[in-house]
C-alpha positions as CSV (number, residue, x, y, z in Angstrom):
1,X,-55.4,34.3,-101.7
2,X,-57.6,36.8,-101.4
3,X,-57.7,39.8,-98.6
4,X,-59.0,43.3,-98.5
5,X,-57.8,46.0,-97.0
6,X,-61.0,46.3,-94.8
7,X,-60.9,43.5,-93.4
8,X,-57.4,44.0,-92.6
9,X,-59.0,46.7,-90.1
10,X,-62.1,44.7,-88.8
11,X,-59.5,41.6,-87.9
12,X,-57.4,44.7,-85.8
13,X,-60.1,45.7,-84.3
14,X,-61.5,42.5,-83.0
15,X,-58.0,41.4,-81.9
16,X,-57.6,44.7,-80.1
17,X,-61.1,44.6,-78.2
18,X,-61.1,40.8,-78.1
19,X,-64.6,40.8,-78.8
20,X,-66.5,41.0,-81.6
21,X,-69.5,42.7,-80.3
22,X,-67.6,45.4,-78.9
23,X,-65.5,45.7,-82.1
24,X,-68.3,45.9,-84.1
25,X,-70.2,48.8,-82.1
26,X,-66.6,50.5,-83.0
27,X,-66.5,50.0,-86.2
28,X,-70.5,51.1,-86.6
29,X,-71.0,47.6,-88.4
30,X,-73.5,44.9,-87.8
31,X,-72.1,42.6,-86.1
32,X,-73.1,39.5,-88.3
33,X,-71.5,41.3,-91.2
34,X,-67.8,41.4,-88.9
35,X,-68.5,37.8,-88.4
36,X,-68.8,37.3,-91.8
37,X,-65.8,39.7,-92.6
38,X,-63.6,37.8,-90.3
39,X,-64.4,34.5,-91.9
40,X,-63.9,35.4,-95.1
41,X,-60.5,37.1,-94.3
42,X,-59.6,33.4,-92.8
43,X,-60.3,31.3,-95.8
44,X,-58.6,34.0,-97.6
45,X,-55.3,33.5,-95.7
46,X,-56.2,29.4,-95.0
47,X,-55.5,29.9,-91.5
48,X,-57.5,30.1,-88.4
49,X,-56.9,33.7,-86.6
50,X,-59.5,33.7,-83.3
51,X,-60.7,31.4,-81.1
52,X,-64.5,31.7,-79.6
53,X,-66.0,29.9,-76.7
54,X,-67.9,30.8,-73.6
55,X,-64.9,32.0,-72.4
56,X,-64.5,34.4,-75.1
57,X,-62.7,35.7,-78.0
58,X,-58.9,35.0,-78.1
59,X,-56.1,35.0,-80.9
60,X,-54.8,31.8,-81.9
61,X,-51.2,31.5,-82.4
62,X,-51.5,32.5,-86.0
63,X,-53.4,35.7,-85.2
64,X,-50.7,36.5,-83.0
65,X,-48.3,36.8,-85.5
66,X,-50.4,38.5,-87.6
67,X,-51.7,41.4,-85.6
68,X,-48.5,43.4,-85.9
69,X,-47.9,42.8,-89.8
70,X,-51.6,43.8,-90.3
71,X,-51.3,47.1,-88.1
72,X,-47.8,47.6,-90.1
73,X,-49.8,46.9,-93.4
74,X,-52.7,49.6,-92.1
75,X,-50.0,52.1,-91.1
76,X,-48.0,52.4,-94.4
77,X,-51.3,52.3,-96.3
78,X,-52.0,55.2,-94.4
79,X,-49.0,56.8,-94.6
80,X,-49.0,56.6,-98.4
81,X,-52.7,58.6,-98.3
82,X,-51.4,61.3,-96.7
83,X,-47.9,61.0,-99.1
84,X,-50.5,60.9,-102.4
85,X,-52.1,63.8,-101.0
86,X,-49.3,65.9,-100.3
87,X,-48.1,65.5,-103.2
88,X,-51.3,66.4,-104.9
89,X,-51.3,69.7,-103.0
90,X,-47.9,70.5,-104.3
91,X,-46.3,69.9,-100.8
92,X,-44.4,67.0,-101.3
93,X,-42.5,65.7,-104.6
94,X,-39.5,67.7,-106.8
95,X,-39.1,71.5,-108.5
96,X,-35.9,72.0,-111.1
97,X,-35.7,75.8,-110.9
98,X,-33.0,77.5,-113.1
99,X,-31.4,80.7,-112.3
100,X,-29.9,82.6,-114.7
101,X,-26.4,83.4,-113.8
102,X,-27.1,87.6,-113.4
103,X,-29.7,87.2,-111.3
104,X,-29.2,83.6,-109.4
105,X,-26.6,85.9,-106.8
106,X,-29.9,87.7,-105.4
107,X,-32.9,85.8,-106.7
108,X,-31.9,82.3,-105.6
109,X,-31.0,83.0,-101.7
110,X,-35.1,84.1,-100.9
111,X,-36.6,81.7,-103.6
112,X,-35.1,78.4,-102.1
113,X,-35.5,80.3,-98.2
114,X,-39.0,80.6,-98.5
115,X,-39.9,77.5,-100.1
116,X,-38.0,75.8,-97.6
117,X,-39.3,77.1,-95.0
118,X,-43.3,76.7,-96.2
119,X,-42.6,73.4,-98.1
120,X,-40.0,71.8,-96.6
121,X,-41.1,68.3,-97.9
122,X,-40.5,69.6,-101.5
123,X,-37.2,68.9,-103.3
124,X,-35.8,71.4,-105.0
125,X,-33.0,71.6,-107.4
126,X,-31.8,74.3,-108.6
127,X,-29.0,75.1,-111.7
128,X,-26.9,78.4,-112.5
129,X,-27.0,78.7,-116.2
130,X,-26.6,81.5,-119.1
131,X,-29.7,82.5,-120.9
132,X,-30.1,80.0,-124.2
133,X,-29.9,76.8,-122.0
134,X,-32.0,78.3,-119.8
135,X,-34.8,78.8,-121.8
136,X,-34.1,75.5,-123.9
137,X,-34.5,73.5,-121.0
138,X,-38.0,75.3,-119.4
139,X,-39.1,74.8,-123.0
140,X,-38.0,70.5,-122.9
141,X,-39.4,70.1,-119.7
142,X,-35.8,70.0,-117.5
143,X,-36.6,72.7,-115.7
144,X,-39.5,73.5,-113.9
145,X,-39.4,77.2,-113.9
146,X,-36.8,79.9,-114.5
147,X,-35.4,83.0,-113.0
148,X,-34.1,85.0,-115.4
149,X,-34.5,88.4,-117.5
150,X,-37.1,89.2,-120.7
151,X,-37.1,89.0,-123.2
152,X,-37.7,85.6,-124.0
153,X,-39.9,83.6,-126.2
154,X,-43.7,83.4,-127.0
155,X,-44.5,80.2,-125.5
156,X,-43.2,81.2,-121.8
157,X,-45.3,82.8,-119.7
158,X,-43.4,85.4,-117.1
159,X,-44.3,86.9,-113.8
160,X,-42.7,89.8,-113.2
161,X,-40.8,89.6,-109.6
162,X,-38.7,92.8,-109.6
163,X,-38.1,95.8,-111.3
164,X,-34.6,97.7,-110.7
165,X,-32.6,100.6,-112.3
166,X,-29.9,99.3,-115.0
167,X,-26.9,101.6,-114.8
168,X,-24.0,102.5,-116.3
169,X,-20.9,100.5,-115.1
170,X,-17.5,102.6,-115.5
171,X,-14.2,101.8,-114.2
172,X,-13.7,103.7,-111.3
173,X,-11.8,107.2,-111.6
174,X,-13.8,107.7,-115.2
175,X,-14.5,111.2,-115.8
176,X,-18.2,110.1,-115.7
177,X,-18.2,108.1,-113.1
178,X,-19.2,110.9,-110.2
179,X,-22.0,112.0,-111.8
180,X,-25.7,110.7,-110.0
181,X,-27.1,109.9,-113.0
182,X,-26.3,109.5,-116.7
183,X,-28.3,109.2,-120.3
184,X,-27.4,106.7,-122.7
185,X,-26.3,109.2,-125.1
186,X,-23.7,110.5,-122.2
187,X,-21.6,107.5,-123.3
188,X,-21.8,107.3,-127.2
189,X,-17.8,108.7,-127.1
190,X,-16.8,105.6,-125.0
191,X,-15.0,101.7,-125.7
192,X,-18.4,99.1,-124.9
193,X,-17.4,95.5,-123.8
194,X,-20.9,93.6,-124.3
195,X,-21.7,90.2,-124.5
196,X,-21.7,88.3,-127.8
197,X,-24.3,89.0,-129.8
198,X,-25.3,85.4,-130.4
199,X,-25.6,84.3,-126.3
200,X,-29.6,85.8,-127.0
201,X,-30.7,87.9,-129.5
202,X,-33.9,88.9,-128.3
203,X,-31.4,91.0,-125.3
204,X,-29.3,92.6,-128.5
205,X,-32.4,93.2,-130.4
206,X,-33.6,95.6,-127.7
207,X,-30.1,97.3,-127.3
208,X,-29.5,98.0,-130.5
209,X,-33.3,99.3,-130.3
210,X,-31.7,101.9,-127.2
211,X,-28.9,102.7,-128.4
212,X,-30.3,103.9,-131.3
213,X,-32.5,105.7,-129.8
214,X,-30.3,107.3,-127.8
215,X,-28.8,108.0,-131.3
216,X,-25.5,106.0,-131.5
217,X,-24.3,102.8,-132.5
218,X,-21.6,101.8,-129.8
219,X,-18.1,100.9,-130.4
220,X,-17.8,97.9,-129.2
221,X,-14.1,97.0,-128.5
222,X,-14.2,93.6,-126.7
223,X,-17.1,90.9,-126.3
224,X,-17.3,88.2,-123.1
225,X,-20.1,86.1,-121.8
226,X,-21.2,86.9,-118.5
227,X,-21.9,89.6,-116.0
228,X,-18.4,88.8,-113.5
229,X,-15.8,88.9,-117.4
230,X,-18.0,92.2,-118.2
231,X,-17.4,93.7,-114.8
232,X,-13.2,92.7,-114.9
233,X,-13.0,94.1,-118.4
234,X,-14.4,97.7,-117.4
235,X,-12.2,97.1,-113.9
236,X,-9.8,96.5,-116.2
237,X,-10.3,99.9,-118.1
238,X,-11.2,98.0,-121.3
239,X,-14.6,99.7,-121.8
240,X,-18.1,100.7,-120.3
241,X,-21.2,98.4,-120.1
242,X,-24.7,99.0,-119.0
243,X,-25.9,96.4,-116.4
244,X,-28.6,95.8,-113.6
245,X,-28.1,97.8,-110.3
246,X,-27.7,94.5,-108.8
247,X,-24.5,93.5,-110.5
248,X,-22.8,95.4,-107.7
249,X,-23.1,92.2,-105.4
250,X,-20.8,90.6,-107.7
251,X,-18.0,93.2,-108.0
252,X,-17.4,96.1,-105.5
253,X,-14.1,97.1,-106.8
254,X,-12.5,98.8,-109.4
255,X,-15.6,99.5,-111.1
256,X,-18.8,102.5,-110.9
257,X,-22.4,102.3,-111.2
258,X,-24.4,104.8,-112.2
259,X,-27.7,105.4,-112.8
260,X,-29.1,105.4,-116.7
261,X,-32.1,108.1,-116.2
262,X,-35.2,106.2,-117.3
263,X,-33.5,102.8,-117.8
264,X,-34.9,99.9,-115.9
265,X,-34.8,96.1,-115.8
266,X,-37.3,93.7,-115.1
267,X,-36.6,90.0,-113.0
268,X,-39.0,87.2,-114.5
269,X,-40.4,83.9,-113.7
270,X,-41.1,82.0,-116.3
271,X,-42.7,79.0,-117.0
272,X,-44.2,76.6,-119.3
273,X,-48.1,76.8,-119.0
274,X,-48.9,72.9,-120.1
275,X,-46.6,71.7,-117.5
276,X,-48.0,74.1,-114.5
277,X,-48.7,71.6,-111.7
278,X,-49.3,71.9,-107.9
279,X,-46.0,72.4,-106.9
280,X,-45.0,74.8,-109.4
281,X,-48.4,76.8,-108.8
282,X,-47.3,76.8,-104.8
283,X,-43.9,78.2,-106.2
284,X,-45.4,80.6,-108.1
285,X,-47.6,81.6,-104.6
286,X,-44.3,81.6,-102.9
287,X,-43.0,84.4,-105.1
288,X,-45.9,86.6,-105.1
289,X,-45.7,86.4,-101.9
290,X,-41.9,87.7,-102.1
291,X,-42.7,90.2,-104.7
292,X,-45.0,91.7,-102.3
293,X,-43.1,92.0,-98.9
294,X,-39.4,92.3,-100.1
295,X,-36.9,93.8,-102.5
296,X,-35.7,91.1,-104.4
297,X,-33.2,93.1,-105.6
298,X,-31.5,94.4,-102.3
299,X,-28.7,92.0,-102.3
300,X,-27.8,94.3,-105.2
């Protein structure tokens, strides 16, 4: 058997305007080539689908039963046009975004918002995770892109999204802790809880790059992994630590931020550029877009 999508629409045509003079002025075909269409689509299927007389052009019982398969047949081919080109625009299909942990509290909330709302077709998935399996899994393809904080490694490329003060995080009642702004060097007396040194050493190559700078080595009394265990050990009166403004959304009590005069941190994207497809370019418009009418950082 042998049938072709066209003829599929010439045979609904003709059954629809029962005649196949009329149907083939609609169809802006020569009529002799419908004929010929039509016949051809019979021997395909080895049935007889219209009857013609001097009375006209009817269905036979055959064609009956045919005409709403083949307008079923026509609809979910045409359905699955638009679908292929959806997707080909970027509007339809599936984005793994990861978040790292620090910044997923205020990053995620507008991302997924206003992806949502322009692409709501598009499935997006999205994962809380610290910075190493982050940037593993942009780099092996299971994520799509990233939302976390540079430095990073050569092979991602990184749009910068935001750009916010990094202060100094004291537990509350510290001598320090009233003052607007601080230096570095204000704290190079004090306890430090950090994270270990081997959850991303690009981040403690550039602190050790500050704080010498700032011309001290800190004593660092107690390492943890993760903003919220940093924030309860200074709470806790264990030490001082130096964080994004932002960290405030996830602890309000028991701990101080201040200011670091001339200390800020960025908020990337990052991607992998061999992998950048139409959705993951209409993400990337998406956060432009954010970047220029909203502080990503507010929920800080």
């Amino acid at each position: 058997m042998s049938v072709e999508l066209r003829q599929l629409r010439y045979f609904v045509a003709v059954a629809e305007h029962l005649s196949f003079s009329r149907a083939a002025e609609y169809l802006n075909l020569a009529q002799q080539s419908l004929s010929q269409q039509i016949q051809a689509l019979e021997r395909g299927l080895g049935v007889r689908l219209f009857d013609r007389d001097t009375r006209g052009t009817r269905l036979t019982a055959a064609g009956q039963v045919f005409l709403p398969e083949a307008r079923a047949v026509l609809t979910r081919f045409d359905t699955a046009v638009v679908v292929v080109q959806r997707a080909d625009r970027g509007e339809m299909g599936r984005l793994n975004l990861a978040f790292l942990t620090s910044t997923a509290n205020y990053m995620l909330p507008p991302v997924v918002r206003a992806m949502r709302e322009r692409f709501p077709d598009l499935e997006l998935t999205t994962y809380n995770v610290p910075i190493d399996e982050l940037v593993a899994g942009v780099r092996a393809g299971r994520f799509d892109a990233a939302f976390t904080r540079p430095p990073l490694v050569a092979d991602l490329v990184t749009r910068v999204l935001a750009v916010e003060p990094v202060c100094a995080v004291l537990p509350a009642g510290h001598p320090l802790a009233n003052r607007d702004v601080l230096s570095l060097s204000d704290l190079a007396a004090e306890n430090w809880v950090l994270t270990p040194r081997e959850s991303w050493p690009p981040w403690h190559a550039r602190y050790d790059r500050d704080f010498a700078a700032a011309g001290f080595t800190p004593r660092v009394v107690q390492r943890a992994a993760g903003v919220p265990n940093l924030l309860g050990l200074v709470a806790a009166g264990v030490g001082v630590t130096r964080l994004a403004r932002s960290a405030r959304s996830i602890r309000r009590t028991g701990v101080v931020f201040v200011p670091l005069a001339d200390d800020h941190a960025e908020t990337v994207v990052a991607w992998m550029p061999a992998r950048e497809g139409p959705a993951l370019r209409n993400l990337l418009d998406v956060t432009a877009t954010l970047t220029g009418t909203a502080d990503l950082t507010s929920a800080g």
